[in-house]
Every structure is written in structure tokens, then in C-alpha cells.
N, C-alpha and C positions, 0 to 999 in steps of 0.2 A: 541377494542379487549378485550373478557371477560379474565379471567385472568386465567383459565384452557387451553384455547386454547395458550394465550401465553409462558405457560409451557409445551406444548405438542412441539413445535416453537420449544422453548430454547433447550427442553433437548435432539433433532431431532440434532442440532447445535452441540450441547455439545462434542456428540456420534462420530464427523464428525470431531471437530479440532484438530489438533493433531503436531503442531511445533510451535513454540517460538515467531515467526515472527507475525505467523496468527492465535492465538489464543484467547480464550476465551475472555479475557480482551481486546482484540483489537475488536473483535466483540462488546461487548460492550461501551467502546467507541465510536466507528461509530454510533450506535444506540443513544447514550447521544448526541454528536451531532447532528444527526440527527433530533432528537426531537426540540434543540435547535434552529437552521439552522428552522424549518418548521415553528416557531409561527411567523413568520412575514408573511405565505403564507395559501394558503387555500388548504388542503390536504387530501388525505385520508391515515389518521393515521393508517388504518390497514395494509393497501398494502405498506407504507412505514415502517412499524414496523416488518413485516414480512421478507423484503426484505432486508434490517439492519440482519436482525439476521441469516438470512439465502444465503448473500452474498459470502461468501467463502467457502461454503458447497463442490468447485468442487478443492479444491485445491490439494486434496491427489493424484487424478487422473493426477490432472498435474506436480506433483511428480514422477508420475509411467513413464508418458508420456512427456517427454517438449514440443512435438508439440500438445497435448491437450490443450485448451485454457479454462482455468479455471471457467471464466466469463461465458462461451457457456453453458459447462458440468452442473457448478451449477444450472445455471436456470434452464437447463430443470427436474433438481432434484427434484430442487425446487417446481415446475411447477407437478411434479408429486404426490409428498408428498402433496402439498395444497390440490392437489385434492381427496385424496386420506384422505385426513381429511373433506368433504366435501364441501368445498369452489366454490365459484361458478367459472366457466370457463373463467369471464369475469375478476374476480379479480388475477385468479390467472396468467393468462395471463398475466398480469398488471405487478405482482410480478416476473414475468420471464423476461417481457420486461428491467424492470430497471435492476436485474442484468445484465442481459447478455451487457448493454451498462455501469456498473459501472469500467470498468479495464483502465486505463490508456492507457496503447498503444491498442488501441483501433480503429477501420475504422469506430465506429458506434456511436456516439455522441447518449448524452442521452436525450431524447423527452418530455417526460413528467416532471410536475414539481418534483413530487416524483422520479423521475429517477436523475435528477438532483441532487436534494438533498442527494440522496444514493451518487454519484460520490464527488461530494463537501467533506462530509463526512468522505467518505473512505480515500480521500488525504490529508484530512488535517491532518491524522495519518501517514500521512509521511515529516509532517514539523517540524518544531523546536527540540526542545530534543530527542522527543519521535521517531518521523521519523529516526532522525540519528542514535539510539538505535536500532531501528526495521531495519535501512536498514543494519548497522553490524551482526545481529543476525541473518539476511536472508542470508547474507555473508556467515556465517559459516557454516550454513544446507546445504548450498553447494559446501562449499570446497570454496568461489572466495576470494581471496587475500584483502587485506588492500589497496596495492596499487602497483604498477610494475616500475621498475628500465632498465635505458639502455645501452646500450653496456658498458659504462663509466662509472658503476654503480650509477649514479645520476636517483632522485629520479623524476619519470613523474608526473604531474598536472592531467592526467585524461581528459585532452580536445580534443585528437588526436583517431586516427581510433586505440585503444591499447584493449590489452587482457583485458576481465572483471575485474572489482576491485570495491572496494569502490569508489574511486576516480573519477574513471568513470563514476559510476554510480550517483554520485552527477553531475557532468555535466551535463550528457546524461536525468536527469530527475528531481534529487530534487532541482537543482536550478531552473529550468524553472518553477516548481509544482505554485511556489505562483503565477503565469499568468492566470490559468487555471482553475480559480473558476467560477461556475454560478453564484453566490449567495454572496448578499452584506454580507450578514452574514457572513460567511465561509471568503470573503476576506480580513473583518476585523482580526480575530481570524488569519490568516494565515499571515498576515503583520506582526503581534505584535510576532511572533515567529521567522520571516526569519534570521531576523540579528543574533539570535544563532545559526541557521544553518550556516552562512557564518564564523560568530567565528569560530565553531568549526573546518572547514575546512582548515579553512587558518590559525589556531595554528598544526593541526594536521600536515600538510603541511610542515611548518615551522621546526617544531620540528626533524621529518623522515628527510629531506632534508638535516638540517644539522647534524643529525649523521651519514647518509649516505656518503655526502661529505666531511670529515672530515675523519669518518673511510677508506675510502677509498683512498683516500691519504698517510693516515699511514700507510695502511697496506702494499702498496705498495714500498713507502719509505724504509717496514723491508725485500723483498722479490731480491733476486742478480739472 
């Protein structure tokens, strides 16, 4: 990819991210990995380069919309924009098909090796520190809790059918994330992080639980 065209990409991207979660820096990381993740495979570096950078392009709309699925909308954005820069129908195709299969909860596994590489990519910015970072900061653009308490005010794990939270959401997805790589590469880099995903859980855990438990007790103790 010449390097006019992949500023025409970038700055198409730029124009389009716009919250803490899924921004700019996260797009590029996907793309660094990405590049990473590909030199053990035989690829086309443009249709994976474009597709990196222009993977989240449909996030706003599913901002606007929850039942818009972000992955769908971007491609076909995407898919327009390429063309629309004069890219041929076969490539840009190409570049539609990997995002629209890069989203995790996902009915449509991703086919191609570039499609692959895109999904690897994007997940492993949701492992180790960085994941955990990104998945609180996605927390809060929506309002979802840290974590939910019961009747008894004791503090819940997150592994039961309970309202959204952090907690949950480490369950319901970033602990399973390191299972779900195509790519030996990606699974290496995702192993060497997990274990500070599970630290930080089970201190965070720890910590909440027992102030919860404890406070709770006292307060109750002062209350006739």
C-alpha cells in the first residue's frame, strides 16, 4: 500500500473514532499486531492493512443503535469508502468480508487468513492490562457498574445469569478470549498476558468483597 493511499485510510478512521474504548490508539495497535501476527503467513498486506484500520469505523452507529451490530455497518462502510477511492470490487470485498466476521459474539467465523488475523488481533486488545483498561473504560461510556451486590449486600463474582458489570463481563468473555485465537502467534502473546488478567480479578474481587462484607455488618450492627 503506497503511502498516500494509506493516509487517505487513516485519516477516513480518524474522522470516525470517537470514545476511549475504541479509539485511535486501539486501532492502531490492532494494526501493529496485525502486521506482527501476519509475517509467519502469506498475506495480502493491503486488504489486511486496510481492514486494521478501518475495523471499528461502525461503532458510532451502534452507539446510536444497540441493536446495530457494528462489525455489519462498518464493512459495508468500509466496502464503500474503498470503492469509492478506486480499489478494485474484489479487494474491497475482501476488506468487508474480514470485518464484518472480526466481532467476537459473532454467528460468522472468520474465513480467510487475513480475516483471521484481523479477529486475533482485535482480541488480543482485550487481554492482559490493556483489555482490562479498555474493558472498564467501555464500562463507563455506558453507564455498566464495576460490579453488583445481593440482597445481603455481599459482593457477586460475575458468573451467574446477573445484571451487566465488569465482573460479568470478565466471565461471560475475557476469561474464555485466550481459547479463541486462530493463530499460533496471537496465542503466544495472549498466554504471556492472561495471568494479569486473572490477578487483577481475583485482587479486585478480594478487595470489594471484603469492604463490602465487613461494611455491612457494621453498618448494621449501628442501625436499632
Amino acid at each position: 500500500m503506497d503511502r498516500e493511499m494509506f493516509i487517505r485510510i487513516e485519516q477516513y478512521m480518524k474522522d470516525l473514532m470517537k470514545d476511549g474504548a475504541h479509539d485511535c490508539q486501539h486501532i492502531y495497535r490492532v494494526l501493529y499486531y496485525a502486521l506482527d501476527i501476519s509475517t509467519g503467513y502469506k498475506v495480502d498486506k493491503e486488504v489486511l492493512i486496510a481492514a486494521a484500520l478501518l475495523h471499528d469505523i461502525g461503532r458510532e452507529a451502534q452507539y446510536k443503535d444497540p441493536k446495530c451490530d457494528h462489525a455489519i455497518v462498518g464493512a459495508e462502510m468500509a466496502y464503500k469508502f474503498l470503492c469509492s477511492l478506486g480499489w478494485r470490487e474484489e479487494e474491497a470485498r475482501h476488506v468487508k468480508a474480514c470485518i464484518s466476521t472480526h466481532r467476537y459474539r459473532n454467528d460468522s467465523p472468520p474465513e480467510s487468513i487475513e480475516a483471521k488475523i484481523l479477529f486475533d488481533s482485535d482480541k488480543l486488545d482485550v487481554t492482559g492490562a490493556i483489555g482490562i483498561a479498555r474493558t472498564l473504560a467501555y464500562g463507563g461510556i455506558i453507564a455498566q457498574p464495576m460490579y453488583s451486590v445481593d440482597a445481603a449486600g455481599q459482593v457477586l463474582r460475575g458468573e451467574g445469569n446477573e445484571e451487566p458489570s465488569f465482573f460479568h463481563e470478565y466471565h461471560l468473555k475475557i476469561k474464555g478470549i485466550y481459547d479463541k485465537f486462530f493463530t499460533e502467534r496471537a496465542k503466544i502473546i495472549a498466554e504471556g498476558r492472561r495471568q494479569a488478567t486473572i490477578d487483577f480479578y481475583e485482587s479486585m474481587y478480594t478487595e470489594v468483597a471484603a469492604t463490602h462484607e465487613k461494611g455491612f455488618k457494621m453498618l448494621y450492627s449501628q442501625l436499632v
